[in-house]
TORZADREN-23155 format. One record per residue: residue number from 1; x, y, z of N, C-alpha, C in turn. Coordinates in Angstrom, 1 decimal, padded with zeros to 4 digits. Atoms other than C-alpha are relative to their C-alpha. Example, Ala and Ser with C-alpha at 12.3 -4.5 7.8 and 13.67 -1.06 7.14 Angstrom:
% TORZADREN-23155
+-----+--------+--------+--------+--------+--------+--------+--------+--------+--------+
! num !    n_u !    n_v !    n_w !   ca_u !   ca_v !   ca_w !    c_u !    c_v !    c_w !
+-----+--------+--------+--------+--------+--------+--------+--------+--------+--------+
!   1 !  000.9 ! -001.2 !  000.0 !  012.3 ! -004.5 !  007.8 !  000.9 !  001.2 !  000.0 !
!   2 ! -000.9 ! -001.1 !  000.0 !  013.7 ! -001.1 !  007.1 ! -000.8 !  001.1 !  000.8 !
+-----+--------+--------+--------+--------+--------+--------+--------+--------+--------+
END
This chain:
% TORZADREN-23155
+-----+--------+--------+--------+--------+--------+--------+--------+--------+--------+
! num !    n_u !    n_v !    n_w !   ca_u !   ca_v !   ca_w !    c_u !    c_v !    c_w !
+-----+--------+--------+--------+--------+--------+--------+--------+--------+--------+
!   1 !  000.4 !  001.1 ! -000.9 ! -058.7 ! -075.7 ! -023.6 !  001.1 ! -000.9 !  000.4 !
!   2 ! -000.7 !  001.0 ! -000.1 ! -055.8 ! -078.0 ! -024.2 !  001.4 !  000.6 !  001.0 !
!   3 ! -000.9 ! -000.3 ! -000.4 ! -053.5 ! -075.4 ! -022.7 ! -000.2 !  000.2 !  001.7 !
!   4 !  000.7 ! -000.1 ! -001.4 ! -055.8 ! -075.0 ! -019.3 !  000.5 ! -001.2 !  000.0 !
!   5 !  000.4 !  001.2 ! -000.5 ! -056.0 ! -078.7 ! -018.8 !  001.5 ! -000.1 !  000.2 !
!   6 ! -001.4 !  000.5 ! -000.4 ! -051.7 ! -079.0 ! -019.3 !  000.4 !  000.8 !  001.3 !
!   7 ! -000.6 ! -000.8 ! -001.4 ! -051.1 ! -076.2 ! -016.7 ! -001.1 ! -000.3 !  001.3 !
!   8 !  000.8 !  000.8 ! -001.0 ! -054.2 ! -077.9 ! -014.3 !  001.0 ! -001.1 !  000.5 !
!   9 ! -000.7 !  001.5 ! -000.2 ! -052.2 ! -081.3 ! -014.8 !  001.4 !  000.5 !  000.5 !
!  10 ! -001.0 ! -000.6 ! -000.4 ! -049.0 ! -079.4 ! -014.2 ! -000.1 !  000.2 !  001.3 !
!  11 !  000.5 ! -000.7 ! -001.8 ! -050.1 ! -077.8 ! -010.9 ! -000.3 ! -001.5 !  001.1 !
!  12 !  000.4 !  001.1 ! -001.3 ! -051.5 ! -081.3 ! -009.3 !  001.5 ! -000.6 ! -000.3 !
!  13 ! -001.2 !  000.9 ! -000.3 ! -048.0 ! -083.0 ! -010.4 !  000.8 !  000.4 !  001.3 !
!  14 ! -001.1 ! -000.8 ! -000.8 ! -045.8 ! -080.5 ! -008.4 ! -000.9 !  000.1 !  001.3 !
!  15 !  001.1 !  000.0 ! -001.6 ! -048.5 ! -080.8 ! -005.6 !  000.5 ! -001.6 !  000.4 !
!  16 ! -000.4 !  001.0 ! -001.1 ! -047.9 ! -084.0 ! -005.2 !  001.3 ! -000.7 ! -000.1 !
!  17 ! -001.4 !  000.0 ! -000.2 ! -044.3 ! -084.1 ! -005.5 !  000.4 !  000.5 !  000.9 !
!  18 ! -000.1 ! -000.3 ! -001.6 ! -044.5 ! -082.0 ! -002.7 ! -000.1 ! -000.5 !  000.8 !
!  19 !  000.1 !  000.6 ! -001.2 ! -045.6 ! -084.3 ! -000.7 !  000.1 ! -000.8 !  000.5 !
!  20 ! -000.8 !  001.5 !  000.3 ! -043.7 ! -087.0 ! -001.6 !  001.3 ! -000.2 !  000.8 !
!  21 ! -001.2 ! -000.8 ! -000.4 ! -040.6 ! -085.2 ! -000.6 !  000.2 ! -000.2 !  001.5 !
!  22 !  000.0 ! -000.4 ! -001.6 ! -039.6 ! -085.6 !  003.1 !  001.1 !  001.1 !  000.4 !
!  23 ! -000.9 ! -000.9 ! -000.5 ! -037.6 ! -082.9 !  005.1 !  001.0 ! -000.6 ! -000.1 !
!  24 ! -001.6 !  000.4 ! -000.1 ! -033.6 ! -083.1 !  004.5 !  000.2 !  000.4 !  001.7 !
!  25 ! -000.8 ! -000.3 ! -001.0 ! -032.4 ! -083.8 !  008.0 !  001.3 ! -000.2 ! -000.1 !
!  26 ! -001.7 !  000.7 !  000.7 ! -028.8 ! -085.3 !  006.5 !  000.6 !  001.3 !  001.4 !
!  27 ! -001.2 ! -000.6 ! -000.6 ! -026.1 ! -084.1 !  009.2 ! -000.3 !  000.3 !  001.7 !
!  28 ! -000.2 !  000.3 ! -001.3 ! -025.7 ! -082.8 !  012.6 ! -001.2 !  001.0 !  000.8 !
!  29 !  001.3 ! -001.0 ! -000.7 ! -028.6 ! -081.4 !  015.2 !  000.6 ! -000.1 !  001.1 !
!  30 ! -000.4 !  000.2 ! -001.3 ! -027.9 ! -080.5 !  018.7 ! -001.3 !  000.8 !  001.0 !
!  31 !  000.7 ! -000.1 ! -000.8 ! -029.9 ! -080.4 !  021.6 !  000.6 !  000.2 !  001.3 !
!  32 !  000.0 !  000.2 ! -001.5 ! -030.1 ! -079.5 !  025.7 ! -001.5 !  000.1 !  000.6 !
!  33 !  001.2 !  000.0 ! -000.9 ! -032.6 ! -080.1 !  028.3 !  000.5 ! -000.3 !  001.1 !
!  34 ! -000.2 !  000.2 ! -001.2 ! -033.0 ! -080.9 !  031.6 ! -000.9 ! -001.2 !  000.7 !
!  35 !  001.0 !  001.3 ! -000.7 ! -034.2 ! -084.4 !  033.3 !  000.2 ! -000.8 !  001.3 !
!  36 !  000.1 !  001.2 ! -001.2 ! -034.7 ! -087.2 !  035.6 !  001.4 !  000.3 !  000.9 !
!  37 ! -000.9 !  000.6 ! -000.7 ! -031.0 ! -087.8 !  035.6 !  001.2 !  001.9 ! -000.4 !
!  38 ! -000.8 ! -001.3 !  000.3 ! -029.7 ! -083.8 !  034.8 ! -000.1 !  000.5 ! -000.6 !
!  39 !  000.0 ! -000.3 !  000.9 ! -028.7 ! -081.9 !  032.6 !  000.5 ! -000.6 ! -001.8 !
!  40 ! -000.8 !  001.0 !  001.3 ! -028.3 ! -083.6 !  028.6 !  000.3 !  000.8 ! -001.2 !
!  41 ! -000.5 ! -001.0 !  001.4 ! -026.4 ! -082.1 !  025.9 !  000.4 ! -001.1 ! -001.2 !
!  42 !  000.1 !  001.0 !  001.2 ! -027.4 ! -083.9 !  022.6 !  001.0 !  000.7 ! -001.6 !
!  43 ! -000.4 !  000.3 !  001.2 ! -025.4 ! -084.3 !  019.1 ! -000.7 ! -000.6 ! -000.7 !
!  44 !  000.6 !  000.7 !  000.3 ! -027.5 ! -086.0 !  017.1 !  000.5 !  000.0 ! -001.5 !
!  45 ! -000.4 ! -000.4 !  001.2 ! -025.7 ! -087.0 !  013.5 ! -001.0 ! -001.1 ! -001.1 !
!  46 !  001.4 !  000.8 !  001.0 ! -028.8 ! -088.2 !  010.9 !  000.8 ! -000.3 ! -001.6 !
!  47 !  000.1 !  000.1 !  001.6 ! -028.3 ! -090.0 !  007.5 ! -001.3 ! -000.6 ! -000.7 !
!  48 !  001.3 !  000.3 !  000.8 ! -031.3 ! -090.3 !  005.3 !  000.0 ! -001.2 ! -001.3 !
!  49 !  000.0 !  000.7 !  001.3 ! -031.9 ! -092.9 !  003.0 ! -001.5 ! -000.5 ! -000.6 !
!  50 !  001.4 !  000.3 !  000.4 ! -035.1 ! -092.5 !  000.9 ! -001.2 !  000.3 !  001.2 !
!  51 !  001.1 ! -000.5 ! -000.8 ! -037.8 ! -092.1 !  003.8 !  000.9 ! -000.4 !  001.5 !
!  52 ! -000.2 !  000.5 ! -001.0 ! -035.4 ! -094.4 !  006.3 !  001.8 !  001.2 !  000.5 !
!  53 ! -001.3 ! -001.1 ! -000.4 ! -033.1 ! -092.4 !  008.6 !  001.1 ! -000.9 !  001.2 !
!  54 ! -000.7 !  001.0 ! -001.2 ! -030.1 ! -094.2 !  010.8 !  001.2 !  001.4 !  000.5 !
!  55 ! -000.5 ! -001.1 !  000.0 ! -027.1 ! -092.3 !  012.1 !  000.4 ! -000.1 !  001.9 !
!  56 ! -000.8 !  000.3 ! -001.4 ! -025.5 ! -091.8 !  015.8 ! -000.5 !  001.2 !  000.8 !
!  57 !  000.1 ! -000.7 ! -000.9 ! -026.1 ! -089.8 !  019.1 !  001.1 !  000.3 !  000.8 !
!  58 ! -001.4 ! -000.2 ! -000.5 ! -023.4 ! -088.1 !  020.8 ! -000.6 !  000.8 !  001.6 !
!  59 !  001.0 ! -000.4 ! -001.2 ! -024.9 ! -087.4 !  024.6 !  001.1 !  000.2 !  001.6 !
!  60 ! -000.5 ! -000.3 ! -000.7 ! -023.3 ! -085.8 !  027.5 ! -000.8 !  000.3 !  001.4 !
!  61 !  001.0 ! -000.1 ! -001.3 ! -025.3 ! -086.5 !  030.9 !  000.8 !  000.0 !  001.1 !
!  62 ! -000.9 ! -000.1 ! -001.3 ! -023.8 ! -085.1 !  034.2 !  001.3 !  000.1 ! -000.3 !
!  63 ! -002.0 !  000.2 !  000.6 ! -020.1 ! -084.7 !  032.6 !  000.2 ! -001.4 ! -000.5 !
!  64 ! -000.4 !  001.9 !  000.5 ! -020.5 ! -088.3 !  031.1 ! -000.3 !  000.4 ! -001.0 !
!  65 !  000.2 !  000.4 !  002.0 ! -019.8 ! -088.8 !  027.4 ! -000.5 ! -001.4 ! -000.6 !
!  66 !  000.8 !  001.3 !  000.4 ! -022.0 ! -091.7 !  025.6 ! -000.2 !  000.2 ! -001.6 !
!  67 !  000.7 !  000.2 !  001.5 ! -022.7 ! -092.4 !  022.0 ! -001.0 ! -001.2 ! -000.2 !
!  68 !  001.0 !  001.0 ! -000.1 ! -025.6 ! -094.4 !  020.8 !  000.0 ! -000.4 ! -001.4 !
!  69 ! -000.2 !  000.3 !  001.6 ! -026.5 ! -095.8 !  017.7 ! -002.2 !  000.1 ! -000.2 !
!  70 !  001.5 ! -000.4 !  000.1 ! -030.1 ! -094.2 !  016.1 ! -000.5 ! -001.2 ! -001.1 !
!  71 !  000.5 !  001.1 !  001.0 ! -031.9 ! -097.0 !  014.4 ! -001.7 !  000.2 !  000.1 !
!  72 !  001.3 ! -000.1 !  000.4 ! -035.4 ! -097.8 !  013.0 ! -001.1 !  001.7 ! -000.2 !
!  73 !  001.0 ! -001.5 !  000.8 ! -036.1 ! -093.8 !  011.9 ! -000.8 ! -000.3 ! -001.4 !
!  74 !  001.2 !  000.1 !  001.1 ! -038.4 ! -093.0 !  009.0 ! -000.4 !  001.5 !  000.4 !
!  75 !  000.9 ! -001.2 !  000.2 ! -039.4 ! -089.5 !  007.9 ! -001.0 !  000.1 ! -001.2 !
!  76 !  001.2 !  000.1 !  001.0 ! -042.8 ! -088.8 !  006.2 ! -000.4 !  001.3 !  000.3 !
!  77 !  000.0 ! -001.2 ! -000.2 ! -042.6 ! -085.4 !  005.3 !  000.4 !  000.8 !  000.9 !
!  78 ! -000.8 ! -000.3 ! -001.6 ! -042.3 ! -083.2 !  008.3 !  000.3 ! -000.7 !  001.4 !
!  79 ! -000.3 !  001.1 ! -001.6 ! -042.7 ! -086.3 !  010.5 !  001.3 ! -000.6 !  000.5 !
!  80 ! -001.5 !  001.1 ! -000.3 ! -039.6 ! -088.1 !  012.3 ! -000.5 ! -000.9 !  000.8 !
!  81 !  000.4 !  000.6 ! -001.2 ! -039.9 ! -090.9 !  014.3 !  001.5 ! -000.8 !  000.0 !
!  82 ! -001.2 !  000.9 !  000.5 ! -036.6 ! -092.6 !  015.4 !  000.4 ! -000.6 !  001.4 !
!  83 ! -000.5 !  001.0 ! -001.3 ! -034.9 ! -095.4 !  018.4 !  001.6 !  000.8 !  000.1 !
!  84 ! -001.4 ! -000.4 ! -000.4 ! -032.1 ! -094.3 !  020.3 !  000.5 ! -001.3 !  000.9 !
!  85 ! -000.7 !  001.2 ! -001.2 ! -030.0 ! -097.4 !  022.0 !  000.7 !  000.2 !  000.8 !
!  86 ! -000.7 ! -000.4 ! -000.7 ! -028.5 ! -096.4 !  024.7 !  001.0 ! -000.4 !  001.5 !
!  87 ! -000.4 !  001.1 ! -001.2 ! -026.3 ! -098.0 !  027.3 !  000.2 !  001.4 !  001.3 !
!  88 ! -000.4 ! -001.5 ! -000.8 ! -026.8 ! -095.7 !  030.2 !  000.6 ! -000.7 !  001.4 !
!  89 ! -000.7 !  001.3 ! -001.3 ! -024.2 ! -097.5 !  033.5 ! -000.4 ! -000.9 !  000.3 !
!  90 !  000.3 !  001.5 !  000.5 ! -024.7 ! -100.5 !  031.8 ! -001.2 ! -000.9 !  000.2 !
!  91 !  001.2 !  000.5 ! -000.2 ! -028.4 ! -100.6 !  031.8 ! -000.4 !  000.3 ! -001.7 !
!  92 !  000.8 ! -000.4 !  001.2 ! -029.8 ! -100.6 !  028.2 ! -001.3 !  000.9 ! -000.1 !
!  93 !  001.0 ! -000.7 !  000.0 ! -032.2 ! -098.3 !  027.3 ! -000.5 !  000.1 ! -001.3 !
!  94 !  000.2 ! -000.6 !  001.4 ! -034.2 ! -097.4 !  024.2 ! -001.1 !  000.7 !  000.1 !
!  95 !  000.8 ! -001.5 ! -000.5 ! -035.5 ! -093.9 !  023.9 ! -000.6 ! -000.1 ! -001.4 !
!  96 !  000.6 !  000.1 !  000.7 ! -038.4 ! -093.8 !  021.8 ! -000.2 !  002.0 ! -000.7 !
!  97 !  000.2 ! -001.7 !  000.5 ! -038.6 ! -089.9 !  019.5 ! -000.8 ! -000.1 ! -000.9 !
!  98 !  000.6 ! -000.6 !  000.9 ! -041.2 ! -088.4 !  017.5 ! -000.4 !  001.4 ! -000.1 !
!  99 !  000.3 ! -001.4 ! -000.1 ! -041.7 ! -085.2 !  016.3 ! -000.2 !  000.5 ! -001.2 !
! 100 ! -000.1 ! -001.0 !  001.5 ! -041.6 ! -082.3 !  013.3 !  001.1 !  000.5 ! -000.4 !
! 101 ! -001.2 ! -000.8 !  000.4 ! -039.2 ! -081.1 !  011.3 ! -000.3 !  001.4 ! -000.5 !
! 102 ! -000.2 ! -001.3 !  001.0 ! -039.2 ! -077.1 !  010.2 !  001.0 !  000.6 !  000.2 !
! 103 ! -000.8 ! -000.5 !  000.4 ! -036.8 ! -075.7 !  008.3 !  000.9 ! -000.4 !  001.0 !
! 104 ! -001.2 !  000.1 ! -000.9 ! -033.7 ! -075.5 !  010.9 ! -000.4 ! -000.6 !  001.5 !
! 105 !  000.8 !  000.5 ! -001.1 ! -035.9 ! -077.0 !  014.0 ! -000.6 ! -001.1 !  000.2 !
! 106 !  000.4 !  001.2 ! -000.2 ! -036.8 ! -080.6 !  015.0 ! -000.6 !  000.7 !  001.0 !
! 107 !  000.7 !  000.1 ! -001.1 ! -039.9 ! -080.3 !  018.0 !  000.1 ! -001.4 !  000.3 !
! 108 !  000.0 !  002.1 !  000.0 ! -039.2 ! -084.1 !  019.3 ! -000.1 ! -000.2 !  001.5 !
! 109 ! -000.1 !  000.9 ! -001.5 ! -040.4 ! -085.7 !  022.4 !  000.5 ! -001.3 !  000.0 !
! 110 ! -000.9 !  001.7 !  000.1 ! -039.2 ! -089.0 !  023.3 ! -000.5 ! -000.4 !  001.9 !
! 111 !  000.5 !  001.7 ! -000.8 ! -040.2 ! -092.2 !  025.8 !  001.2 ! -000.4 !  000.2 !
! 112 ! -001.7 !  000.1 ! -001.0 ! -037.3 ! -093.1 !  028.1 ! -000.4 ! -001.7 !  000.3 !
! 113 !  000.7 !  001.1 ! -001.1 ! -038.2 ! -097.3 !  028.7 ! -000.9 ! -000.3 ! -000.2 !
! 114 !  001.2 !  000.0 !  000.0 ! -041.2 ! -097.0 !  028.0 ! -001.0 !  001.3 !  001.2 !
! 115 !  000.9 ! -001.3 ! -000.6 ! -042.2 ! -093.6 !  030.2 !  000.7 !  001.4 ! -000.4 !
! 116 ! -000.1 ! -000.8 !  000.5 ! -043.0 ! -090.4 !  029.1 !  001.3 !  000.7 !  000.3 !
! 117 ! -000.8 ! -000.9 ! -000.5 ! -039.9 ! -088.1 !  029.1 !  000.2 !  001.1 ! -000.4 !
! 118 ! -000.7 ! -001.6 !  000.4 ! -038.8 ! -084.7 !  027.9 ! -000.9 !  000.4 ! -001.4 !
! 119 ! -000.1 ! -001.0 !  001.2 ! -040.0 ! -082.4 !  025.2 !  000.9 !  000.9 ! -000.6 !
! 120 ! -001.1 ! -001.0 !  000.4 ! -037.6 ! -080.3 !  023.3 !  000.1 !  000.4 ! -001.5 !
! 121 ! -000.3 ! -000.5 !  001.2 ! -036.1 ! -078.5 !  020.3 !  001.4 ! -000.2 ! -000.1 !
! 122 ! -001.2 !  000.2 !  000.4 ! -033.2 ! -079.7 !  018.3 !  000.2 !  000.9 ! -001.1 !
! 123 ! -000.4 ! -001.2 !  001.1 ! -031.4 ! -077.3 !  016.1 !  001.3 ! -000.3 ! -001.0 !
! 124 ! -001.2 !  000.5 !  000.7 ! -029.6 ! -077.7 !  013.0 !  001.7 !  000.8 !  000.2 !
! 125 ! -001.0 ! -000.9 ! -000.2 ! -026.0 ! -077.2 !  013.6 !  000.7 !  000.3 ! -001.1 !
! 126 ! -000.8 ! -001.1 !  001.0 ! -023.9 ! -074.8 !  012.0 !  001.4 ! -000.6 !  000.0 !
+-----+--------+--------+--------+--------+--------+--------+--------+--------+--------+
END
């Protein structure tokens, strides 16, 4: 009996250590799509700390180079949600993202201003 109940208590620990755990995104993802203002070819470089995620965007819209700075992330398990600051010809912007993480694949839409914008898939790079 005493050996059921240790490998029961065993089984819920590692259950919910699982789910404690958020997805490692640490390093670089890259993205393309197509919008409002063209085509955008994303960098996206994530550092994780405990649940909170900061880290930089490297974005290339119409042949223009921009970097941003990713602030107020947070992953909760496979969730992301994260601020992109963006100075786009010197109009500030802040792009609103949330999405999933699996394995090598972010799903992340994102809020341009406050209106809906893009869907997409970011991929971990190699």
């Amino acid at each position: 009996m005493a050996l059921r109940t240790s490998a029961v208590l065993a089984v819920l620990i590692l259950c919910s250590l699982v789910c404690v755990f958020a997805a490692d995104i640490s390093g670089k993802w890259t993205a393309e799509f197509d919008s409002q203002v063209g085509l955008q070819k994303y960098t996206y470089e994530f550092k994780v700390d405990g649940t909170n995620i900061s880290g930089k965007a490297s974005v290339n819209i119409g042949g223009t180079d921009m970097e941003s700075v990713i602030a107020k992330g947070k992953i909760d398990g496979d969730k992301i949600s994260f601020v992109e600051n963006l100075d786009y010809q010197g109009m500030e912007l802040s792009i609103e993202y949330t999405g999933t993480v699996s394995g090598n694949e972010m799903n992340l839409s994102r809020t341009v201003a406050g209106q809906e914008g893009e869907t997409f898939v970011a991929k971990r790079a190699k």
